[in-house]
C-alpha positions as CSV (number, residue, x, y, z in Angstrom):
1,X,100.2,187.4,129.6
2,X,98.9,186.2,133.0
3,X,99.7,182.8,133.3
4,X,100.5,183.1,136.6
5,X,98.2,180.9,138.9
6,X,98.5,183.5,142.4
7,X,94.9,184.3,143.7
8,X,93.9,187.8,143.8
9,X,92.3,187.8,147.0
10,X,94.4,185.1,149.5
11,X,97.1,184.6,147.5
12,X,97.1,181.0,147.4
13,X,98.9,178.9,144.4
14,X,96.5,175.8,144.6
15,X,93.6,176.3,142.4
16,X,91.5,173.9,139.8
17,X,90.5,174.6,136.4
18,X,86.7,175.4,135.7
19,X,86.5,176.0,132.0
20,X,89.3,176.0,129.5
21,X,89.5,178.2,126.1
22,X,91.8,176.7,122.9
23,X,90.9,179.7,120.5
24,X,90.5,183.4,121.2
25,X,86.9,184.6,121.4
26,X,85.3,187.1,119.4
27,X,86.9,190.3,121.0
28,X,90.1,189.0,121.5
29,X,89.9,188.4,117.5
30,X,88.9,191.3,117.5
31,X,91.6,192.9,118.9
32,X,94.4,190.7,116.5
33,X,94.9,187.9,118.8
34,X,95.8,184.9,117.0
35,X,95.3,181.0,117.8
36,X,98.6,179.9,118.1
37,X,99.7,179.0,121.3
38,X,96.7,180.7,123.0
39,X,95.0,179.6,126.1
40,X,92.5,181.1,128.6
41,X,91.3,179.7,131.6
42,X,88.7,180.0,134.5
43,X,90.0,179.0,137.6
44,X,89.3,178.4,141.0
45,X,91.1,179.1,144.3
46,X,91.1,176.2,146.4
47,X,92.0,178.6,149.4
48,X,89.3,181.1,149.2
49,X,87.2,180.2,146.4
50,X,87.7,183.1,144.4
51,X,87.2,182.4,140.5
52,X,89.8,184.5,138.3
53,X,91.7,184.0,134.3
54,X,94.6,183.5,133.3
55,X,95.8,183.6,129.7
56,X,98.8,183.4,127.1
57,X,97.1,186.7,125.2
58,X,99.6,189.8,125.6
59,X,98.9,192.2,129.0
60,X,99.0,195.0,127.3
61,X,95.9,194.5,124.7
62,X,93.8,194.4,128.5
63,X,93.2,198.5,128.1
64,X,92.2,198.1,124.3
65,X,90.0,194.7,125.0
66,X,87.9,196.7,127.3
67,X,88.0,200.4,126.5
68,X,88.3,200.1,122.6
69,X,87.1,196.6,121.5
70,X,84.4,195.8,123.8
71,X,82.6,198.7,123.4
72,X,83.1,199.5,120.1
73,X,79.7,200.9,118.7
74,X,81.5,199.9,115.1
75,X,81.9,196.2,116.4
76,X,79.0,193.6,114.7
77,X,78.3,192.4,118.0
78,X,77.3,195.7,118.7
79,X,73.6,196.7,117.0
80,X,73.2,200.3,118.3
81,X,75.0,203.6,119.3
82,X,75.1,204.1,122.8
83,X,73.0,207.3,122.1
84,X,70.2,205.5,120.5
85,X,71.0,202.7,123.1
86,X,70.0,205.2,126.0
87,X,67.5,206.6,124.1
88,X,65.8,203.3,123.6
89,X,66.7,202.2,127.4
90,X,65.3,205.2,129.3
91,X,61.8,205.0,127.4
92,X,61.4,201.5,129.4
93,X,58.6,201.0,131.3
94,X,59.5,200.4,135.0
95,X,59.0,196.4,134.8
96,X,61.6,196.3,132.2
97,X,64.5,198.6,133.5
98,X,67.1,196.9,135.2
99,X,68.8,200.5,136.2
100,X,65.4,201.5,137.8
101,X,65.0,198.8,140.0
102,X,69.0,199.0,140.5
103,X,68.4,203.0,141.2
104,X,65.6,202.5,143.9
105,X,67.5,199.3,145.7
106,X,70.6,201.9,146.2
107,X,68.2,204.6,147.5
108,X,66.0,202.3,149.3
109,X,69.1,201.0,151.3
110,X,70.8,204.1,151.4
111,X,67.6,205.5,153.1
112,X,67.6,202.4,155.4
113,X,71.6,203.3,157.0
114,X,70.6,206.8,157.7
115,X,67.0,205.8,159.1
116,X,69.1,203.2,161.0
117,X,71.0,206.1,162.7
118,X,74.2,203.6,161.0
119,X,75.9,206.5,159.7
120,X,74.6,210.4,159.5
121,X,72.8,212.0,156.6
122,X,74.6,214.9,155.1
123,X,72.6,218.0,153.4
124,X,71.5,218.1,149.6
125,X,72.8,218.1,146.7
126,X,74.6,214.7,146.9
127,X,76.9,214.3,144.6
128,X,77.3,211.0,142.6
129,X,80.2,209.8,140.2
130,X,79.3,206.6,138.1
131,X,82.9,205.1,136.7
132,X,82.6,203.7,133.4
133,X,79.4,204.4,132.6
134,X,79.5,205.9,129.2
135,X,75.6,204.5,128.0
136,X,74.3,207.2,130.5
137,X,71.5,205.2,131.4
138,X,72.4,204.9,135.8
139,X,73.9,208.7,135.6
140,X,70.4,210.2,134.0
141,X,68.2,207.4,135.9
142,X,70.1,207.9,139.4
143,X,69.5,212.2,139.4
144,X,66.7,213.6,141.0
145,X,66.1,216.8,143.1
146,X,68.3,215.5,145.6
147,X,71.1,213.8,143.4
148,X,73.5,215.1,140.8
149,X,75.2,213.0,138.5
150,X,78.9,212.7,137.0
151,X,80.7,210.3,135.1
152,X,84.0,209.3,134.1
153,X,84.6,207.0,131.0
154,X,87.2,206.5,128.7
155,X,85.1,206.3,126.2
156,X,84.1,209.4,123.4
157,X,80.9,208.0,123.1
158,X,79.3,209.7,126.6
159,X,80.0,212.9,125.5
160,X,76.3,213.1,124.9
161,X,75.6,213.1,128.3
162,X,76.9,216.5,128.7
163,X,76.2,218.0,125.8
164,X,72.7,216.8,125.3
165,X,71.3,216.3,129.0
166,X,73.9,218.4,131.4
167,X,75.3,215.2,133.1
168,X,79.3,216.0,133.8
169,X,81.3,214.0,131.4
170,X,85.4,213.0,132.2
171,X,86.7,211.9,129.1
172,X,89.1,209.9,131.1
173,X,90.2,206.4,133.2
174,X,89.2,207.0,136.3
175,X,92.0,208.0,138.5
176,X,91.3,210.0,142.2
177,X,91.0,213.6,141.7
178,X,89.7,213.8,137.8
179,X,87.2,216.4,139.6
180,X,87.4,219.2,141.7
181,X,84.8,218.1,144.7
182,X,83.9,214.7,146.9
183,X,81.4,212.7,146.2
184,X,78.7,211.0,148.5
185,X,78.5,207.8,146.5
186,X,80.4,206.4,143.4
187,X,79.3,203.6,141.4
188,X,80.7,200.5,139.6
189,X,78.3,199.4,137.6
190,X,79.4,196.0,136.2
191,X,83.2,197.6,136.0
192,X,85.4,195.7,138.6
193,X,85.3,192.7,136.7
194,X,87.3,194.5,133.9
195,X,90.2,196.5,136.1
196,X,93.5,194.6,136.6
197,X,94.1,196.0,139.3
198,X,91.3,196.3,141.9
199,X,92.8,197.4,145.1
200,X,94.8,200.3,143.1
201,X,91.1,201.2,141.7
202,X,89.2,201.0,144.9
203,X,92.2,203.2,146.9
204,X,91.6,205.8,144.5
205,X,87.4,205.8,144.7
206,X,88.4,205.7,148.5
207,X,89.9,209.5,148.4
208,X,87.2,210.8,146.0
209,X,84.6,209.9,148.7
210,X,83.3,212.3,151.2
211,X,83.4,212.1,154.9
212,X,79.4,210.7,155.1
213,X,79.5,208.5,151.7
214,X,78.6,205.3,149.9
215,X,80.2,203.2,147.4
216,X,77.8,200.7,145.0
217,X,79.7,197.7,143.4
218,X,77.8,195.6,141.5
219,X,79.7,192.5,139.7
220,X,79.3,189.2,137.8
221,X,77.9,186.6,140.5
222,X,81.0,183.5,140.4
223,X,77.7,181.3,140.9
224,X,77.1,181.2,137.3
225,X,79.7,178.4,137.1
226,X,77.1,176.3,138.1
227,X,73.8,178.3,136.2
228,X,75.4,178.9,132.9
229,X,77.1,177.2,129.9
230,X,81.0,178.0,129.5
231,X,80.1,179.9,126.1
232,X,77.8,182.2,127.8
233,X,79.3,185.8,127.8
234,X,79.6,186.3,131.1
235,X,82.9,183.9,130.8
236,X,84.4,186.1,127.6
237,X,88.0,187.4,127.7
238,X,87.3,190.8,129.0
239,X,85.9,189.8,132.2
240,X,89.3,189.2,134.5
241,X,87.4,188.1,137.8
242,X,84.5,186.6,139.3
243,X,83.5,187.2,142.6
244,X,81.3,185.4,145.0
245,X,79.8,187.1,148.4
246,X,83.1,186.6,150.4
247,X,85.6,187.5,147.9
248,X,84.4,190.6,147.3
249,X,83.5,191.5,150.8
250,X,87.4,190.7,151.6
251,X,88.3,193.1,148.7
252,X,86.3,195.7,150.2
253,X,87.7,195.1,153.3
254,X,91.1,195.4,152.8
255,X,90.6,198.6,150.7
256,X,89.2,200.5,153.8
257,X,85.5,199.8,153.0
258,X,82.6,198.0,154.9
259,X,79.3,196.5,153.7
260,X,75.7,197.7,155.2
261,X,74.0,195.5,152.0
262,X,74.5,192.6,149.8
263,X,72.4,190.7,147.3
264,X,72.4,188.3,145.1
265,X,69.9,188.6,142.3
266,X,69.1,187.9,138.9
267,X,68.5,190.4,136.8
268,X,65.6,191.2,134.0
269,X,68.4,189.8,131.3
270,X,69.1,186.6,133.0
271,X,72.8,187.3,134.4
272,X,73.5,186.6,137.9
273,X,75.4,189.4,139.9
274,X,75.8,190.8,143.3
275,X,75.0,194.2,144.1
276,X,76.6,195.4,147.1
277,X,76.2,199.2,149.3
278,X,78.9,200.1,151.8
279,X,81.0,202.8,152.7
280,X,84.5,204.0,153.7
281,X,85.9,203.1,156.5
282,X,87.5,206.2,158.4
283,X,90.6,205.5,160.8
């Protein structure tokens, strides 16, 4: 259960409610939770503004929510394996592909900090790790002659990406030191909004990061409070937190990371989200 009304990001107690759940929602069904006596709630930080849940379902169905239920290719919210998923995704044409435009806004601004003289360029190979990408679609878009690609995903179903297209698979939750080398840039792609525990998750991409290195968030925007109805997906039990441009820009901050880059955008499918470039900050 977290019933417990203490912001994430300032601490605060004072909040308001946003939107307010009286029955458990298709993966929390899922996943055996019953109606009685269940809440969930979106609420609001009245010290920061930060948007978070809280909810009377047990804290330790969180890891099976996400890693196991969500996902589930076996699930009848789910239409496709995520091998015939990627298949279908990469054939795209460039119009249509969120994770091209995504790629070339992370190279474009990667290009721009080094152009800038903001921060040195290393030599190739880079190396970059993508956490919970299991689809495959960001790791075999995001490689090139300059970039290799890793990822690390609880779930079986991205062992394709090694066996099929030579893309390093972990079989794992990410924890620092699943591989043997730094990386110049790790990814969450759409993760962060799943992890209870953020700081723990961004220490630990902190010392897998090389000495010249990027980190890419990218996250639920909290301005669909306001854009969307409350039984869009974007509000569903496994999403834990929403942040806006200054919540997640104090997160970062306090984890020993800075920005060079934000946006706001909305992307080909109609979600809001914030994608955001920075990198360690060194002491």
């Amino acid at each position: 259960m977290r019933a417990e009304n203490i912001c994430l990001i300032c601490g605060s107690l004072d909040h308001e409610e946003k939107i307010s759940y009286d029955a458990p929602d298709k993966y929390e069904e899922a996943a055996g939770v019953i109606e009685e006596n269940y809440f969930r709630k979106w609420i609001k930080c009245l010290g920061c503004g930060f948007h978070y849940s809280i909810y009377s379902r047990p804290a330790d169905i969180l890891d099976l929510l996400y890693e196991k239920i969500y996902r589930d290719p076996g699930s009848f919210w789910r239409k496709e394996s995520a091998v015939d998923m990627f298949r279908r995704v990469i054939k795209l044409p460039d119009e249509q592909s969120e994770t091209r435009r995504r790629v070339k806004w992370i190279k474009e601004k990667m290009g721009d900090v080094f152009e800038d003289g903001v921060a040195p360029a290393g030599k190739p190979p880079y190396e970059m790790l993508d956490i919970g990408g299991a689809t495959g679609v960001f790791a075999y878009e995001f490689k090139d002659d300059q970039w290799r690609s890793s990822v690390a995903d609880p779930s079986e179903e991205g062992r394709f990406l090694q066996e099929e297209y030579q893309i390093p698979y972990v079989q794992k939750k990410y924890m620092s030191g699943l591989f043997d080398h730094k990386f110049d840039l790790i990814s969450l792609v759409f993760s962060l909004e799943h992890i209870s525990d953020p700081d723990s998750l961004l220490t630990d991409v902190k010392a897998d990061l090389s000495e010249r290195s990027f980190i890419y968030i990218e996250v639920p925007d909290a301005i669909a409070f306001d854009l969307k109805q409350q039984d869009d997906d974007i509000f569903n039990s496994c999403h834990l937190w929403m942040f806006d441009p200054h919540t997640l820009l104090r997160l970062m901050s306090r984890c020993g990371f800075h920005a060079y880059s934000l946006d706001r955008v909305k992307t080909i499918r109609g979600h809001y989200s914030l994608m955001v470039i920075g990198g360690p900050v060194w002491k």
